[in-house]
N, C-alpha and C positions, 0 to 999 in steps of 0.2 A: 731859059726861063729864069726870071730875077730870084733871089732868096727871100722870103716875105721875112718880116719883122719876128715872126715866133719862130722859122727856122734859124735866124739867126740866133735869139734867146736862146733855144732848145740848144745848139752844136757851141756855143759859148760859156752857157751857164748850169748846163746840167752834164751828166753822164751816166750811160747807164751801165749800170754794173753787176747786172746778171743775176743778182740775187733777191732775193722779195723784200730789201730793204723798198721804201718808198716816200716820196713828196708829198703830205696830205695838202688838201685843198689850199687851206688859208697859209701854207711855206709856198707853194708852187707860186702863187701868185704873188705874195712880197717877196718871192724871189725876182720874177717880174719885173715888177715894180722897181727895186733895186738895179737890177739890167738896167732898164730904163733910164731910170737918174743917173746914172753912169756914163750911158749911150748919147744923154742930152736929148731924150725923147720922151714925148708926152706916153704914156701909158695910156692904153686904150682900156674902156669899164671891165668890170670885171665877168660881164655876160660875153662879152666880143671876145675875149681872154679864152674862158669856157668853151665856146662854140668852136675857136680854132682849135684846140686842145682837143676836143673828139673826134674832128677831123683827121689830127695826126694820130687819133687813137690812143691818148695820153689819157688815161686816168688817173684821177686822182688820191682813188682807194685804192690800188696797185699798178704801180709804173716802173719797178725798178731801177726810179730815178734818184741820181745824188746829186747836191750841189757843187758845182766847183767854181773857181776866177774871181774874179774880184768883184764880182758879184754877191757871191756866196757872202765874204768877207763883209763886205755892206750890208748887206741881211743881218747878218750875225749880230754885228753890230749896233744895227739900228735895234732890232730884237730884243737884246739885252746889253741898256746901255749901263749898267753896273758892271759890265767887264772892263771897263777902260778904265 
């Protein structure tokens, strides 16, 4: 079976770290987003995003997900461009 586009997102750009830290909604998805622009890939809306996200049973009110890769850094980044 192929890896869909958010398992790869998920095993690339997040990790879970076991603890009730968590990705609230609008990070999970410019983290996304971010992945994306990296990957060289349109990013799919943000309902299509949500819907696979429940699927893998990712919430967005507790997931104890963190970000990581150069993803994250991108995020960051764009986030808060008074860091640079």
């Amino acid at each position: 079976m192929a890896t869909s586009q958010y398992d790869q997102f998920l095993n690339e750009a997040t990790a879970d770290d076991g603890t009730d830290s968590t990705l609230g909604r609008d990070c999970l998805y410019g983290l996304y987003t971010s992945w994306c622009f990296l990957q060289q890939r349109a990013p799919r809306p943000e309902g299509a995003f949500w819907a696979a996200m429940r699927k893998k049973h990712v919430d967005p009110g507790h997931n104890g997900l963190r970000m990581k890769g150069p993803a994250a850094a991108d995020y960051i980044l764009a986030s808060y461009p008074g860091l640079v």
